[in-house]
C-alpha positions as CSV (number, residue, x, y, z in Angstrom):
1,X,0.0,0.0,0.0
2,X,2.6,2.3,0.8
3,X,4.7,1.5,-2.5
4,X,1.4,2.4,-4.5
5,X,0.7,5.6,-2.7
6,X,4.4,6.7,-3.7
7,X,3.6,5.7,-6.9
8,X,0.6,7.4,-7.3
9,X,1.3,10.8,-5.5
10,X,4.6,10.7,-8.2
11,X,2.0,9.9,-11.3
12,X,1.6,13.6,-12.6
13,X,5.2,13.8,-13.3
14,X,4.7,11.5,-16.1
15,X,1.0,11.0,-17.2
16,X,1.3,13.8,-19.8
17,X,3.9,11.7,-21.2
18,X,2.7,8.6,-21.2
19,X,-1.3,9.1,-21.3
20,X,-2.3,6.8,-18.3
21,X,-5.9,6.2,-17.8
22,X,-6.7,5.5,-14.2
23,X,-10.8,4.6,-13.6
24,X,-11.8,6.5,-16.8
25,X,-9.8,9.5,-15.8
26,X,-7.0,10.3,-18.4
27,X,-4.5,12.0,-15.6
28,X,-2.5,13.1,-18.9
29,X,-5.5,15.7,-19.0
30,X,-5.9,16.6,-15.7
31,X,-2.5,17.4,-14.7
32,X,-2.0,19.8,-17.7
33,X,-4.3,22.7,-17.9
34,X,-3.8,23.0,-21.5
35,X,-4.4,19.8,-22.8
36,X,-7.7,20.6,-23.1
37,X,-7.7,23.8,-26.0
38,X,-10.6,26.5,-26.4
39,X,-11.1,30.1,-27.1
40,X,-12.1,32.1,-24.4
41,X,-15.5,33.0,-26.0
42,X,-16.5,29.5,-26.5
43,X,-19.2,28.0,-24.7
44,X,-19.3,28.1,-21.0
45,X,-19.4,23.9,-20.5
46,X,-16.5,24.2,-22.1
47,X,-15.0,26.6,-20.0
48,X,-16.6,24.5,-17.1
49,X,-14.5,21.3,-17.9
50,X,-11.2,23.2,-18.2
51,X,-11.7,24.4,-14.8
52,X,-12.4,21.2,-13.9
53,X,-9.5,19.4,-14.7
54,X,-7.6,22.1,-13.5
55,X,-9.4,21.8,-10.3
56,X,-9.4,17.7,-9.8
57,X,-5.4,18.2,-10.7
58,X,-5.0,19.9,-7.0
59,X,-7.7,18.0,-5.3
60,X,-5.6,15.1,-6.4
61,X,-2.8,16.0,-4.3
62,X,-4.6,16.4,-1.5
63,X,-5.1,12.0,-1.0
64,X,-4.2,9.4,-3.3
65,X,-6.6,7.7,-5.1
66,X,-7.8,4.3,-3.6
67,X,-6.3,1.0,-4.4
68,X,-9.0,-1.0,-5.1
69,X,-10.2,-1.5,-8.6
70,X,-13.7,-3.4,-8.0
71,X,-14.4,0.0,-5.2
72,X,-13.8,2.0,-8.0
73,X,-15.5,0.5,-10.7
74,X,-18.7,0.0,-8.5
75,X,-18.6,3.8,-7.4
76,X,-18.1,4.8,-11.2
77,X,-21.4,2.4,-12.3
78,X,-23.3,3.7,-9.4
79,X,-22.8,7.0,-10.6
80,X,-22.9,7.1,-14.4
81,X,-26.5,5.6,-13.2
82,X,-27.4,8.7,-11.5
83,X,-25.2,10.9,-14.2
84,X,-28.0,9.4,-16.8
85,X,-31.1,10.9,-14.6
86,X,-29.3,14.1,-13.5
87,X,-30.2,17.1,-15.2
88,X,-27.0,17.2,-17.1
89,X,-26.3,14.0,-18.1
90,X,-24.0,14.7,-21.1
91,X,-20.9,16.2,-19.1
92,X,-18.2,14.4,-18.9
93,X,-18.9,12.3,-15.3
94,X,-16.1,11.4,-13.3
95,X,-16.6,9.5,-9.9
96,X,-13.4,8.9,-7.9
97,X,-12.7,7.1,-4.0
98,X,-9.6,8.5,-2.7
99,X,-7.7,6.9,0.2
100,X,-8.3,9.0,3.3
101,X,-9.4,8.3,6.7
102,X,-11.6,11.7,6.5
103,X,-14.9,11.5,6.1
104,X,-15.7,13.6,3.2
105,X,-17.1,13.7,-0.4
106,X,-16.7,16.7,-2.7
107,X,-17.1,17.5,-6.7
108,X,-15.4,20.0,-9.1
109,X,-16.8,21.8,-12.3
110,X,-17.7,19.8,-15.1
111,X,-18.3,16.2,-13.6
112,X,-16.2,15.5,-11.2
113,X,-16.9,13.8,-7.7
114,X,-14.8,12.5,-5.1
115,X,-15.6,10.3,-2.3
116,X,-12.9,9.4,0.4
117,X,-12.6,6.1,2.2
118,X,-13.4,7.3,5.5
119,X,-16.9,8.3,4.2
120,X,-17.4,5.3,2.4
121,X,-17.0,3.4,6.0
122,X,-20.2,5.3,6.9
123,X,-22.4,4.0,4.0
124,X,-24.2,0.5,4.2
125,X,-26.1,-0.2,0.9
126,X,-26.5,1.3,-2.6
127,X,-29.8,3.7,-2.0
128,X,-26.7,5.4,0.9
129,X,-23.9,5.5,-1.7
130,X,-26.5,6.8,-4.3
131,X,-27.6,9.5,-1.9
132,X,-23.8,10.9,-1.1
133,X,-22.7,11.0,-4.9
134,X,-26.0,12.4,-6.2
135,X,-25.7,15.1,-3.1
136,X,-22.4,16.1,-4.9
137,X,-23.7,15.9,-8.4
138,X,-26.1,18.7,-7.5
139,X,-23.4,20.6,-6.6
140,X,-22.0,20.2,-10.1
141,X,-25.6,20.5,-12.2
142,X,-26.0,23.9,-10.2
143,X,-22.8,25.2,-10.4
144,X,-21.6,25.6,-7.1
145,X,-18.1,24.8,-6.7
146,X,-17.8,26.9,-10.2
147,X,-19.6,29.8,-9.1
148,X,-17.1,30.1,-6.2
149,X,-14.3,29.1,-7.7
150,X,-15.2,32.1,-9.9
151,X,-16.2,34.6,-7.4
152,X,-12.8,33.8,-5.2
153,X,-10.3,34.1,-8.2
154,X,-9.1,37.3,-9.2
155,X,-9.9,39.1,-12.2
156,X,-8.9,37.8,-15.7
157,X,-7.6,34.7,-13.6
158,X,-9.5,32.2,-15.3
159,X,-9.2,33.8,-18.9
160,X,-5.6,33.4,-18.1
161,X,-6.0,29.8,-17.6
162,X,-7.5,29.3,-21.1
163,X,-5.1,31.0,-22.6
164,X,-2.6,28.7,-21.1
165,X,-4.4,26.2,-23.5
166,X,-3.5,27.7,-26.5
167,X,-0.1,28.1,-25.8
168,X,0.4,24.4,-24.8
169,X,-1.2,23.6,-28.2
170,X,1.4,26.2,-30.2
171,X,4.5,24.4,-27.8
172,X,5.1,27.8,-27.1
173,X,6.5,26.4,-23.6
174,X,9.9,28.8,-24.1
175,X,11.2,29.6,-20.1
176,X,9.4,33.0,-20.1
177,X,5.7,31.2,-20.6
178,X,6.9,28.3,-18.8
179,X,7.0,30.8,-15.9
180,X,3.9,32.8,-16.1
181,X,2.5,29.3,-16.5
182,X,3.5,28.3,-12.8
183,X,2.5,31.7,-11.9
184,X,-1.4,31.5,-12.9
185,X,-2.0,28.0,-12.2
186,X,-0.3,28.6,-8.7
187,X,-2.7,31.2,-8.2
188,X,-5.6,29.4,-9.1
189,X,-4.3,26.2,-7.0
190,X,-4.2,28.5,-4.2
191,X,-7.8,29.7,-4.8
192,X,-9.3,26.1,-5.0
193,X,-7.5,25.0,-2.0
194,X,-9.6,28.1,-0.2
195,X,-12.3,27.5,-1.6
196,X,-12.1,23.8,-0.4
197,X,-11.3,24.3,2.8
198,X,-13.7,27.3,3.8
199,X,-16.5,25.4,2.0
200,X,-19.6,26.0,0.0
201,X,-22.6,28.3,1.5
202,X,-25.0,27.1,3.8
203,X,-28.0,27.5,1.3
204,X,-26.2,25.5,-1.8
205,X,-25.1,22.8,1.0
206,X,-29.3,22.3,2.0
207,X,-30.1,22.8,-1.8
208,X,-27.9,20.3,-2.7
209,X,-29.2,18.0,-0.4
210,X,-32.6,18.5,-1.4
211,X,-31.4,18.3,-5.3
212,X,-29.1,15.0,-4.7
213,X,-32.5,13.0,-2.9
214,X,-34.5,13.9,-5.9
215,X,-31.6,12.5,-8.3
216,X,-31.8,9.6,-6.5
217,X,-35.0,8.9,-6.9
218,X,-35.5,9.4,-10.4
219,X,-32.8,7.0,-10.7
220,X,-35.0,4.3,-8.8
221,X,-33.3,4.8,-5.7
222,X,-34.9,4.9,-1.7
223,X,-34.7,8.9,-1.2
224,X,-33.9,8.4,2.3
225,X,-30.3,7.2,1.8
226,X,-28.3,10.3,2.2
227,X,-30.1,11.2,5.5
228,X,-29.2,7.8,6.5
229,X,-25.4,8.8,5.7
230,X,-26.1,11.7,7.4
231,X,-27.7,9.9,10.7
232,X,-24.8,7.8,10.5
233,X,-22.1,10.4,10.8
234,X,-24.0,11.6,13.6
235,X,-23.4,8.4,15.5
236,X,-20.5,7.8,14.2
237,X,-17.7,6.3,16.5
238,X,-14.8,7.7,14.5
239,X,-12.2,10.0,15.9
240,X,-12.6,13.4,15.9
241,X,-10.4,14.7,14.0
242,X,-11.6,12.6,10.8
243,X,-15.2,14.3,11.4
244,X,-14.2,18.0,12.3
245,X,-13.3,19.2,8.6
246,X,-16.9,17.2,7.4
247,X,-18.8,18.9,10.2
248,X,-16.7,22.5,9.9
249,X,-18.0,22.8,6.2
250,X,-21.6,22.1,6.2
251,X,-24.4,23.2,8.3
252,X,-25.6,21.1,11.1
253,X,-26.4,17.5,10.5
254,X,-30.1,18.3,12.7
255,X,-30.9,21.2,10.5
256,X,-29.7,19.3,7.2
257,X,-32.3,16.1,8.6
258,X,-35.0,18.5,9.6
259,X,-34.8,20.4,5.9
260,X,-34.5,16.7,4.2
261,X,-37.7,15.2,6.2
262,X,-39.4,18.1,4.2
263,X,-37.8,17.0,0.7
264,X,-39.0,13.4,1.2
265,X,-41.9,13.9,2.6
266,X,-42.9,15.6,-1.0
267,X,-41.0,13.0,-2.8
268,X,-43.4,10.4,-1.1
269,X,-46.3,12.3,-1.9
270,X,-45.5,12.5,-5.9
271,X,-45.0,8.6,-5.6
272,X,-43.9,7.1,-2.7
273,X,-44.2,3.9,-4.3
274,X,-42.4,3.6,-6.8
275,X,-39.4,1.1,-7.5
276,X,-36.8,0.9,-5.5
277,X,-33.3,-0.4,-7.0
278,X,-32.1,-3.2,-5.1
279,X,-28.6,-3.0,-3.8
280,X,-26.2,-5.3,-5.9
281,X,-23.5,-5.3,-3.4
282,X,-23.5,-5.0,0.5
283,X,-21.4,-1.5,1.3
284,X,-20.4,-2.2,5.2
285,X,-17.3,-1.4,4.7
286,X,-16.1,0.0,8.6
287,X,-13.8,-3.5,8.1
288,X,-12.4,-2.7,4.7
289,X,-14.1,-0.9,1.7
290,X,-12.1,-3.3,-0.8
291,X,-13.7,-6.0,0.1
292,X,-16.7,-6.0,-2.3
């Protein structure tokens, strides 16, 4: 385990090179913020995805991704699932389980969403696993995480990063633009690492919520699941330290239950009984979460 971390907190040093696809992510593309070329006046998607890789690139520092390819896979189908009934079902999804003892799940612009190993220890079933990543799709389909990423950077920031595209696809990568290249993508790494850590706002956080159990139900999952994540973390034996960062950046887990009641109660009322999806695989994983 600890050879593979090495291995794969070295990876963006080569991926560009080599074009390595790990779980449907081409890490060539997210570690270089011009692999992906645009105009600055094209379509704001494509804007969206740029700033997406660009964003999953840092996020990926933060924890290594999981070593467990049947976890992985089985988190990706779950979610292209949902991906299908979200309301933007043709970006390009990404689900990802990084290897951290936090208990945490977060997305970035343009399709990405992470789910750490410490959260997936609080998630028994499908209809609970479907609830957390559909919480953080909403957060993508609304534009969230964008929308602050945005408002925190400074101004021309992230034109700067598209210009950074066309460079890298004229090789102009001479030592003067290799330098203003660190420069802007240092400042926008430093913006997303703010961002992350301060948080979204308490009203997309319960929107989200509200968003990710109707997701999950057009998708054929129980609604309830994410409050049953959520009642979970409350009692949750874990230490303290793995829950203050999850807890520090969202509202409280009573007022998130209270507002959620509401959401299903209405959910249950436009058809209550409709199909539930069986779960395919058993998800207590406080042993191991490779052991599906």
């Amino acid at each position: 385990m600890n050879t593979f971390k090495f291995v794969v907190l070295t990876l963006c040093c080569w991926v560009t090179a080599c074009g390595v696809t790990v779980q449907g992510i081409d890490l060539g593309r997210v570690a270089g913020v011009g692999s992906k070329v645009m105009n600055v006046g094209e379509k704001t998607q494509e804007e969206e995805v740029v700033m997406g890789e660009r964003t999953a690139k840092t996020l990926f520092s933060i924890a290594p991704l999981a070593h467990d390819d049947q976890i992985q896979n089985y988190v990706n189908r779950v979610g292209y699932w949902l991906a299908r009934h979200s309301t933007r079902p043709g970006l390009p999804w990404h689900f990802v389980v990084l290897d951290s003892a936090t208990v945490n799940a977060f997305a970035a612009p343009g399709g990405y969403v992470f789910i750490t190993t410490g959260m997936m220890e609080n998630i028994y079933n499908e209809a609970e696993l479907a609830g957390v990543l559909a919480h953080e799709m909403a957060h993508v389909t609304e534009k969230h995480y964008l929308h602050a990423l945005q408002s925190q950077s400074n101004k021309g920031l992230i034109s700067d990063l598209l210009v950074l595209g066309q460079q890298a696809k004229k090789n102009q990568d001479d030592e003067r633009s290799s330098s203003r290249s660190s420069k802007i993508t240092g400042q926008y790494d430093r913006v997303v690492l703010d961002v992350y850590q301060r948080g979204l706002d308490r009203k997309d956080e319960l929107f989200a919520d509200s968003l990710g159990a109707e997701i999950a139900a057009r998708a054929g999952y129980d609604h309830y699941g994410f409050a049953s994540v959520l009642q979970n973390i409350t009692g949750s034996q874990s230490d303290v330290r793995v829950m203050a960062g999850f807890l520090k950046r969202h509202p409280p887990l009573e007022e998130r239950l209270i507002a959620l009641e509401k959401t299903s109660q209405t959910l249950d009322d436009m058809g209550g009984d409709s199909k539930v999806l069986v779960a395919r695989y058993s998800l207590n994983t406080r042993t191991s979460p490779g052991h599906l």
